[in-house]
N, C-alpha and C positions, 0 to 999 in steps of 0.2 A: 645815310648813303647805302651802307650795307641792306637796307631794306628794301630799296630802290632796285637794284642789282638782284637782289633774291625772287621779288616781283617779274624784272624783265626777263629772266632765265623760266619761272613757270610760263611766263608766255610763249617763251621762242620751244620749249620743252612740249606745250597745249599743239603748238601750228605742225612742229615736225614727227607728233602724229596724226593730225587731224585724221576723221575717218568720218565715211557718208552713215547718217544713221541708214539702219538695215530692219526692215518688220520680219519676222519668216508668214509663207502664208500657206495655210492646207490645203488639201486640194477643195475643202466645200465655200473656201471663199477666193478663187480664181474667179473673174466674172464669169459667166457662162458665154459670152460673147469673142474670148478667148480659147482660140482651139491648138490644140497638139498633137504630136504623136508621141507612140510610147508613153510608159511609166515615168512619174515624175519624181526626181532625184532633190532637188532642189526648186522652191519656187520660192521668192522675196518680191517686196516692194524697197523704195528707197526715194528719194527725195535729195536733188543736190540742185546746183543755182540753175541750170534749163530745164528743170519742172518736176514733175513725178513720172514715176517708172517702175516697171514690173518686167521682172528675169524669170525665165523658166528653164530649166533643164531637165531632159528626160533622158534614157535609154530603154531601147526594145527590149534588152535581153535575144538569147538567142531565137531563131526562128525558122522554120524549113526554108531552105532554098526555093524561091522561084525559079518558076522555067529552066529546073536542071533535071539534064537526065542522070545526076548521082545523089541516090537515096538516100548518101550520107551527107547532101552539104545543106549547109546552116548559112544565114544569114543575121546582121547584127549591127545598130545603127543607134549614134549618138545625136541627141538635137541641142538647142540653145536658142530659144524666142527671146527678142527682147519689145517692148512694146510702152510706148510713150503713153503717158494718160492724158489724154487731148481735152478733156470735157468730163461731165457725169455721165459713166455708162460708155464712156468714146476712147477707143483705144486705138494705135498706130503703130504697126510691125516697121520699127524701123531698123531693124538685124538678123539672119538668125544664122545658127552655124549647125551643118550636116555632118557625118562622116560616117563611113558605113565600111562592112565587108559583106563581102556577098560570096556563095558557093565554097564555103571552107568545109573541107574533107574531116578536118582536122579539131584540136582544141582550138575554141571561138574567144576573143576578147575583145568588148568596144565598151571600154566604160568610165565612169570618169574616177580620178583618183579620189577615195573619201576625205576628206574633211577641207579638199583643195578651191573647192570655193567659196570666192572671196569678191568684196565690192568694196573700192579700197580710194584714196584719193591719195596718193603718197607725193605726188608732186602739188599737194596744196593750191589746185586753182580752181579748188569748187564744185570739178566737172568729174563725176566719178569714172571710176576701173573698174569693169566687171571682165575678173579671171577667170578664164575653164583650164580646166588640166584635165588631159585622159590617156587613157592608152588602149590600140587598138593590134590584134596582131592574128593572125591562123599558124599554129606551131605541133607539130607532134616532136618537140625535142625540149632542149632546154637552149633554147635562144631570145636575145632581150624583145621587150617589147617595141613597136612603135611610138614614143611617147610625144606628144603637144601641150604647149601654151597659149591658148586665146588670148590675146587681151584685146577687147572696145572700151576707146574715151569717146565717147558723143558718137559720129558717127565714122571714125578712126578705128581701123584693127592692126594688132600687133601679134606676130607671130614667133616664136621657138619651137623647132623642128630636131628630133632625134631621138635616139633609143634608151630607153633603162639599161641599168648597169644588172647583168645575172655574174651570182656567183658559180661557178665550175668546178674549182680544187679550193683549197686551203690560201695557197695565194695566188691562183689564176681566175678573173674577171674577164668579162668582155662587154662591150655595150657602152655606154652610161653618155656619149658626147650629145651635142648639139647645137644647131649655129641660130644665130639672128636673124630675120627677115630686116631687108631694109627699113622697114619701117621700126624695129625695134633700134637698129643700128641706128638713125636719125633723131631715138627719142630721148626723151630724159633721162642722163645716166641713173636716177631713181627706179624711173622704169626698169634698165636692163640687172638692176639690181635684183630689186624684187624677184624679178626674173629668175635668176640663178639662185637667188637663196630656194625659193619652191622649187624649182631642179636639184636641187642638191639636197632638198628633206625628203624628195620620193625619187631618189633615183635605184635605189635599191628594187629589186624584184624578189617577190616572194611566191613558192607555189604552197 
């Protein structure tokens, strides 16, 4: 009996982590059919029960402003492809996520947090999470950043919206909230979990 029970526990232990396997891919084997912008931060394949798929993530870094007449602004842009594998050689953009500053006088940031992504199935139905985290802000002081959470299931996005936490004094902070988008608000409490645990490991800001 006791062995039976020891059994069903490594199974229910197996499912409530399952996770999508994950390849990493370099940039000399992206297909070349596959195009982006910006430097690439992360690129994977992955395979979960509607097919095979390939994630990209890139940032520009910063960049002269266009079309300003101030010598000093900068511009600075995060991307996110996501790209179904249809066939040999046949690929389908079915996502991608932008967000950019443009004309900043100031200190530039649009980047994605290191080691925050993630391609995850935590609600166990086969169909993976592909997470982006970043922060974007133009600041000459010391004020939080802009911080976001991506999430796409198939062709479903989820979003958290709000600032990193900066420290000030010894015990004065400012910063760190952030609310749900309906679609987080509607989805598996798994989901808004996740959520908050990765808000709550990078919400600190560092210069």
């Amino acid at each position: 009996m006791k062995r039976y029970v020891l059994i069903a526990l490594l199974i229910i232990t197996q499912a409530s982590f399952a996770q999508i396997k994950v390849i990493k891919l370099n940039k000399t084997e992206i297909p070349k059919s596959i195009t982006y912008k910006g430097h690439i931060i992360d690129a994977v394949k992955y395979t979960d029960k509607t097919g095979d798929h390939i994630v990209i993530t890139t940032e520009t870094g910063e960049t002269k402003a266009k079309n300003s007449g101030n010598s000093d602004g900068r511009d600075a842009a995060l991307y996110a492809y996501h790209y179904n594998i249809t066939g040999t050689d046949q690929f389908k953009l079915s996502w991608q996520t932008y967000d950019f500053l443009a004309d900043c006088p100031f200190d530039i940031t649009a980047n994605y947090v290191p080691g925050t992504f993630t391609v995850t199935d935590v609600d166990n139905n086969g169909i993976a999470e592909v997470w982006l985290v970043y922060r974007t802000v133009c600041r000459s002081d010391v004020s939080p950043c802009d911080m976001k959470i991506i999430m796409h299931e198939g062709d479903k996005k989820y979003a958290a919206r709000g600032t990193n936490k900066v420290k000030l004094s010894e015990k004065e902070y400012i910063g760190g909230t952030y609310t749900f988008d309906a679609a987080f608000k509607a989805a598996p409490v798994a989901f808004r979990k996740y959520a908050a645990d990765t808000w709550k490991k990078n919400i600190m800001d560092t210069f």
